[in-house]
Residue frames relative to the residue before (quaternion, step in Angstrom):
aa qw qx qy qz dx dy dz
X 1.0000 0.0000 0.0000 0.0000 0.00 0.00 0.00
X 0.2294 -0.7126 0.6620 0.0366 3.73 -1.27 0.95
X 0.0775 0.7541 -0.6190 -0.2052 3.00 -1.69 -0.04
X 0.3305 -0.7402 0.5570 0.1805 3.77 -0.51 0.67
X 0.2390 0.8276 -0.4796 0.1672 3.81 -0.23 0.91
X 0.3475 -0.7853 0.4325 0.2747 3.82 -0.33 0.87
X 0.7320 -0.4626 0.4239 0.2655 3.95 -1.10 0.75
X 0.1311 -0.7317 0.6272 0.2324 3.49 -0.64 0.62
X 0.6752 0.5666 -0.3222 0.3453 3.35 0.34 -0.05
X 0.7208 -0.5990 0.0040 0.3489 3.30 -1.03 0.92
X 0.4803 0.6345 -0.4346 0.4217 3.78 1.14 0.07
X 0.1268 0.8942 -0.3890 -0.1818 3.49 1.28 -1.41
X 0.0950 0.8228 -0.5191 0.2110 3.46 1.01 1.60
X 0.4732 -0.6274 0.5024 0.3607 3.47 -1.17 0.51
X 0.0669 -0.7535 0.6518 0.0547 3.25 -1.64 0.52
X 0.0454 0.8193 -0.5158 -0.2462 3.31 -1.15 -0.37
X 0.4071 -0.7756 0.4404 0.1969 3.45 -1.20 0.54
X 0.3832 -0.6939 0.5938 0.1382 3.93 -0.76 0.51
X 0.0330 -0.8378 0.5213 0.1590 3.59 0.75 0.66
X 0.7225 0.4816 -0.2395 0.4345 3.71 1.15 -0.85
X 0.5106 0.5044 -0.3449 0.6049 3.25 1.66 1.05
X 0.5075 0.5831 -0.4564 0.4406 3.91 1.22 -0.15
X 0.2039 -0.6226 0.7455 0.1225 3.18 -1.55 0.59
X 0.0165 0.9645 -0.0989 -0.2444 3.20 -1.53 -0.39
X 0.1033 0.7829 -0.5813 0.1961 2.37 -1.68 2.21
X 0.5175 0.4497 -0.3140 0.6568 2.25 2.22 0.59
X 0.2877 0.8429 -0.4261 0.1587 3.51 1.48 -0.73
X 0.8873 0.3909 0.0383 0.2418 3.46 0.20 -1.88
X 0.4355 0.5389 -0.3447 0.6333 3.12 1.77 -0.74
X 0.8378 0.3824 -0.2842 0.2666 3.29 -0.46 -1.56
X 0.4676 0.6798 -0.2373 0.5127 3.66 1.47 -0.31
X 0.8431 0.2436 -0.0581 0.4759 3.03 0.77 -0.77
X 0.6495 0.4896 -0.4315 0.3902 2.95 1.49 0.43
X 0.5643 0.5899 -0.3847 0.4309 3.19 1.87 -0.47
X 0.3577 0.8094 -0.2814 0.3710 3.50 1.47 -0.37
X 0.7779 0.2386 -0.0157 0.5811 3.22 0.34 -1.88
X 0.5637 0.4149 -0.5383 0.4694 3.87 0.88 0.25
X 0.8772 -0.2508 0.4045 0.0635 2.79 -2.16 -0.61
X 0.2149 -0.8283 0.4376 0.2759 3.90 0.76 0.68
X 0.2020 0.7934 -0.5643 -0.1063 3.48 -0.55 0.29
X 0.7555 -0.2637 0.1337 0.5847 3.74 0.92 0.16
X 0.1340 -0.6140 0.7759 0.0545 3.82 -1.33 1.27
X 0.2772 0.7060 -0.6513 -0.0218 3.14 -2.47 -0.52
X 0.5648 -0.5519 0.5229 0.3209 3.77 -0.89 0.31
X 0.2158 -0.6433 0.7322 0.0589 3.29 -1.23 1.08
X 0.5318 -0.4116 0.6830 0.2850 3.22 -1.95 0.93
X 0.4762 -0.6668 0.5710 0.0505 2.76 -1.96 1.06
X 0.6730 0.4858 -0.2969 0.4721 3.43 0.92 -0.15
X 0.7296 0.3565 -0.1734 0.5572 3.33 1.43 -0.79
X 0.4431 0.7304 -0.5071 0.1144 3.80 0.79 -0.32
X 0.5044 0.6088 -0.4499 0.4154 3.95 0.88 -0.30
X 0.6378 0.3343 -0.2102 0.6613 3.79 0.88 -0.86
X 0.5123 0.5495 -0.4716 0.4618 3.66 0.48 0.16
X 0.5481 0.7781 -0.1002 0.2899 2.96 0.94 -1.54
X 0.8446 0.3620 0.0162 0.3941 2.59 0.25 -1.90
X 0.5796 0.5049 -0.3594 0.5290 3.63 1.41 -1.12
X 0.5010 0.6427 -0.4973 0.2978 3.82 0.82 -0.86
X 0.5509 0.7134 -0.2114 0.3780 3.10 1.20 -2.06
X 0.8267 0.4371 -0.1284 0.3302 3.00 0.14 -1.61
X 0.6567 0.5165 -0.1911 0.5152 3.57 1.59 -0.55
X 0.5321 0.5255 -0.3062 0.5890 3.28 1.35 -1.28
X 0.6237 0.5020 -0.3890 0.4557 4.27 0.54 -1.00
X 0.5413 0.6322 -0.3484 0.4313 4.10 0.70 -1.19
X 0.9395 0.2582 -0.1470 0.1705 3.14 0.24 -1.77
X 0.6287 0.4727 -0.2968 0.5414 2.71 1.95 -0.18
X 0.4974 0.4960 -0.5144 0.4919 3.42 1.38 0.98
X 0.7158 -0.5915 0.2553 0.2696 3.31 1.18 0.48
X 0.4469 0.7022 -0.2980 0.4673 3.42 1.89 0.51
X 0.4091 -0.7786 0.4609 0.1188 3.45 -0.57 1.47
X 0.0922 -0.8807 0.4121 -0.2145 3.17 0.07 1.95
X 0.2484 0.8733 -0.3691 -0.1986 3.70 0.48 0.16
X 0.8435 -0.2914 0.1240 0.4339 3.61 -0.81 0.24
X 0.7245 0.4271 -0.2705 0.4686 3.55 0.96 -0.86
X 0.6110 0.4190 -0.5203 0.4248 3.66 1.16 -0.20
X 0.5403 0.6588 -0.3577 0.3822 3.31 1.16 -0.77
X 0.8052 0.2115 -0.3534 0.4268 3.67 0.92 -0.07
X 0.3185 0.7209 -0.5055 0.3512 3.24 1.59 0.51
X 0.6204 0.5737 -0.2639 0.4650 3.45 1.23 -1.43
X 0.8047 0.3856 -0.1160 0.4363 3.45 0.35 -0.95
X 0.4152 0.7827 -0.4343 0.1628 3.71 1.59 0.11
X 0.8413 0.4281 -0.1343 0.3016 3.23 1.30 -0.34
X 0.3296 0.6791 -0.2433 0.6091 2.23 2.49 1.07
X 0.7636 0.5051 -0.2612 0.3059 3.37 0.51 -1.06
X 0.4320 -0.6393 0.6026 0.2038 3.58 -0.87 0.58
């Protein structure tokens, strides 16, 4: 499971987390920061394909913090053959 969520704070760049990648000592922080940001869009990646999953994330997460007006549903257009 991911989530894609934008920074409250004063930069307010998109990120996204891999929660089924936290260990934990990293577990809680990162939780809680996607928390206290901005929802822009979660969902379950195929296992077989998540590296190329991955990478389109990249490639979207790079767009929006270049300032391109993206909204959630293209964002799973990109990722339709990713998503569990």
């Amino acid at each position: 499971m991911f989530q894609i969520y934008r920074e409250e704070s004063y930069n307010r760049r998109y990120k996204v987390v891999y929660f089924t990648e936290l260990n934990e000592h990293n577990k809680e922080t990162e939780i809680n920061r996607a928390m206290a940001g901005e929802y822009f869009f979660d969902g379950f990646l195929i296992e077989t394909h998540k590296e190329e999953a991955k990478a389109i994330i990249d490639r979207v997460l790079t767009r929006l913090n270049d300032g391109e007006a993206i909204g959630a549903d293209e964002f799973e257009r990109e990722l339709a053959g990713y998503l569990a």
